[in-house]
C-alpha positions as YAML, in Angstrom:
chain: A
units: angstrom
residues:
- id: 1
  name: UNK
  ca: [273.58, 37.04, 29.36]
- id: 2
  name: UNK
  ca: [271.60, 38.15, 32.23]
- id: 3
  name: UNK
  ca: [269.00, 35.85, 33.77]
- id: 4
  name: UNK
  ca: [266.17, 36.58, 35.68]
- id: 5
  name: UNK
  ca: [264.23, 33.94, 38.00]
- id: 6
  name: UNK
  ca: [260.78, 34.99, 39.77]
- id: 7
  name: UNK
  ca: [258.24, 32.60, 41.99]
- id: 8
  name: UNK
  ca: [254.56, 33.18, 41.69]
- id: 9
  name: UNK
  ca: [251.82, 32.38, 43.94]
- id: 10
  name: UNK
  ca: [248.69, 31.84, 43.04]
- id: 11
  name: UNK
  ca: [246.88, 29.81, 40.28]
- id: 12
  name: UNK
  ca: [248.25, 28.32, 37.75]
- id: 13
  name: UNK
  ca: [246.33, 30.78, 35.70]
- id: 14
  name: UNK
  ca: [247.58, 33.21, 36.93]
- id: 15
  name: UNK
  ca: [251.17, 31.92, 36.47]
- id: 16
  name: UNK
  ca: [250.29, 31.16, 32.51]
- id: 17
  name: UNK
  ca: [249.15, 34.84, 32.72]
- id: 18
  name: UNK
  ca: [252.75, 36.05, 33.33]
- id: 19
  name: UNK
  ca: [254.28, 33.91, 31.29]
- id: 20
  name: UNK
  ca: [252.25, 35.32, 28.40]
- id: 21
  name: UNK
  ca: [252.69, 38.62, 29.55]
- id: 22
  name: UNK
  ca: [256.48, 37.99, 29.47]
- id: 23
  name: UNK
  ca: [256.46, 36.27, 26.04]
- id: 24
  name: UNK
  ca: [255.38, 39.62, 24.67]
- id: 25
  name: UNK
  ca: [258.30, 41.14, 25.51]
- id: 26
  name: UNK
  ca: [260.86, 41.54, 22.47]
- id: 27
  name: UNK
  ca: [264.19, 40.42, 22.63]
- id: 28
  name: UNK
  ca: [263.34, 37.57, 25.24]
- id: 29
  name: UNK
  ca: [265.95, 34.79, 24.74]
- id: 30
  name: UNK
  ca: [264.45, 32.66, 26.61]
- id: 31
  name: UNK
  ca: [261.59, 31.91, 29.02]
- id: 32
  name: UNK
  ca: [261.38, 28.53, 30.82]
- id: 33
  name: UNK
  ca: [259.53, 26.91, 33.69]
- id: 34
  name: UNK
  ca: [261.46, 25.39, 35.99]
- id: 35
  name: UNK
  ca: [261.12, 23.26, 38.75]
- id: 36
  name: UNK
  ca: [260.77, 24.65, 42.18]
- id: 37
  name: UNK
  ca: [261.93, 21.64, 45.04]
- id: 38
  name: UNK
  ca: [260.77, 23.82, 48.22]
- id: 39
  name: UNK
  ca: [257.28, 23.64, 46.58]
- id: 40
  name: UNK
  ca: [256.23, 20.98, 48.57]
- id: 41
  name: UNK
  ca: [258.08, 21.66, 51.63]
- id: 42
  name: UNK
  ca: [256.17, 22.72, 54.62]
- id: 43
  name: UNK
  ca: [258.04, 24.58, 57.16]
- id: 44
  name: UNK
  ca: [256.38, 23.79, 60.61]
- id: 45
  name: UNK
  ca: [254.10, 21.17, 61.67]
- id: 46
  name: UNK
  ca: [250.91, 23.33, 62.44]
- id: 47
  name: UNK
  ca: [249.87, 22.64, 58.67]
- id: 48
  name: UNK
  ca: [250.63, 18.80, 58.73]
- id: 49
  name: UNK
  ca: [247.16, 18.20, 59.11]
- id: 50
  name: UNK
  ca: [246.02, 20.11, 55.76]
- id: 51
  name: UNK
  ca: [245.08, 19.73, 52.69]
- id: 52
  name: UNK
  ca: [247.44, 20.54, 49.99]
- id: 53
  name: UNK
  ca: [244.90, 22.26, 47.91]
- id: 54
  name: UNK
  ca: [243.81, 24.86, 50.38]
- id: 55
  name: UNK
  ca: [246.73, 27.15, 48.85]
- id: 56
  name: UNK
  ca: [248.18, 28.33, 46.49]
- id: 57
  name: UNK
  ca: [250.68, 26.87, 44.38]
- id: 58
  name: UNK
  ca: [254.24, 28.44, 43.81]
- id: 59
  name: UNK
  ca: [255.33, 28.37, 40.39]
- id: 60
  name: UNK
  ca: [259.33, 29.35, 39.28]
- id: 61
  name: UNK
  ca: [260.21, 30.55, 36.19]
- id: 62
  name: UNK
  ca: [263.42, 31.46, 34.56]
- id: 63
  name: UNK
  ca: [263.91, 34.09, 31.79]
- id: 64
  name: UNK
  ca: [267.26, 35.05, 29.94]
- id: 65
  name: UNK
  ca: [267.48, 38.56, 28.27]
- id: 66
  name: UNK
  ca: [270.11, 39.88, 26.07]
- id: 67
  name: UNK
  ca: [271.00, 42.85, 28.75]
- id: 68
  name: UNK
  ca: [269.63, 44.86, 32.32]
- id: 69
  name: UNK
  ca: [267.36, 47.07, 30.43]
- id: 70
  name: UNK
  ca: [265.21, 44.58, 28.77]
- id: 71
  name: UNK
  ca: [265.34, 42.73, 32.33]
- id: 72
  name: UNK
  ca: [263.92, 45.90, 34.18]
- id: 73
  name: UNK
  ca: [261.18, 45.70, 31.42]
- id: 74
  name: UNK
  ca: [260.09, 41.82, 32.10]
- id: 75
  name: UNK
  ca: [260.71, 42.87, 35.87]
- id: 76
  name: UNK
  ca: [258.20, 45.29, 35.10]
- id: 77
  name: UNK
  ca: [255.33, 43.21, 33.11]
- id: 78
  name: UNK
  ca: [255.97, 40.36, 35.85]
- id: 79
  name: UNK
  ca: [254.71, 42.46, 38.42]
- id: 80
  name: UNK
  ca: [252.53, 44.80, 36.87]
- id: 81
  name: UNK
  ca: [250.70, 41.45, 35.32]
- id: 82
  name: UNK
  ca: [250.91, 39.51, 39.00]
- id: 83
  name: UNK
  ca: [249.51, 42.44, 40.63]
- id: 84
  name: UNK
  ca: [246.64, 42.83, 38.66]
- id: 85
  name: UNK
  ca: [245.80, 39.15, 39.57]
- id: 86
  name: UNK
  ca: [246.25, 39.62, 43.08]
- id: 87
  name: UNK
  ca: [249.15, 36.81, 42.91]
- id: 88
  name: UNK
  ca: [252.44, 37.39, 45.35]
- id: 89
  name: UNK
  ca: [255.28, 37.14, 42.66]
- id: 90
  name: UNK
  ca: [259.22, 37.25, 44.27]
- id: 91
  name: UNK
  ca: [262.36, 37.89, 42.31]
- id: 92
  name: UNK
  ca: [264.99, 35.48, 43.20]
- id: 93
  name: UNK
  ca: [268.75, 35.44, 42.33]
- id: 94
  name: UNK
  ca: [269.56, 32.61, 40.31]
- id: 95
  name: UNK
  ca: [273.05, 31.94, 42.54]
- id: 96
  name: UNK
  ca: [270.98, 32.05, 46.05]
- id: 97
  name: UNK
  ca: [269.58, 28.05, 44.73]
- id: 98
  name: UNK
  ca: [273.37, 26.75, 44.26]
- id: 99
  name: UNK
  ca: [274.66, 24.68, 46.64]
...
């Protein structure tokens, strides 16, 4: 069963947004938030000094779908609905977080 995972930025509005958007879709076998552990990772040391609320937040979810067409379709929904919020949204393969 294929599985889709996609990162949001932006509010968690935004995120809830998407997730709705993607709950409409039929045939969704399942839709799940999960954990994202480079959420709170910053990457250099010029931000150190900021506050953690003057971004965004990223947000990871995780949707299984009974085959690549109704995939494309929450592909589509995912970024038509993120894009109409202004929110940065990023596909990500599911194997790329293994270890």
């Amino acid at each position: 069963m294929p599985r889709i995972q996609l990162r949001i930025t932006g509010d968690r509005d935004v995120f809830e947004d998407v997730l709705n958007a993607i709950h409409g879709v039929d045939r969704i076998e399942r839709v799940e938030e999960i954990d994202d552990f480079m959420n709170d990772f910053r990457d250099d040391s010029s931000s150190q000094n900021l506050s953690d609320d003057m971004s965004s937040k990223t947000y990871t979810l995780e949707v299984e779908v009974p085959n690549e067409k109704i995939g494309e379709r929450v592909r589509e929904i995912a970024e038509e609905t993120a894009g109409t919020r202004e929110a940065a949204i990023e596909f990500v393969n599911p194997d790329e977080n293994e270890i």
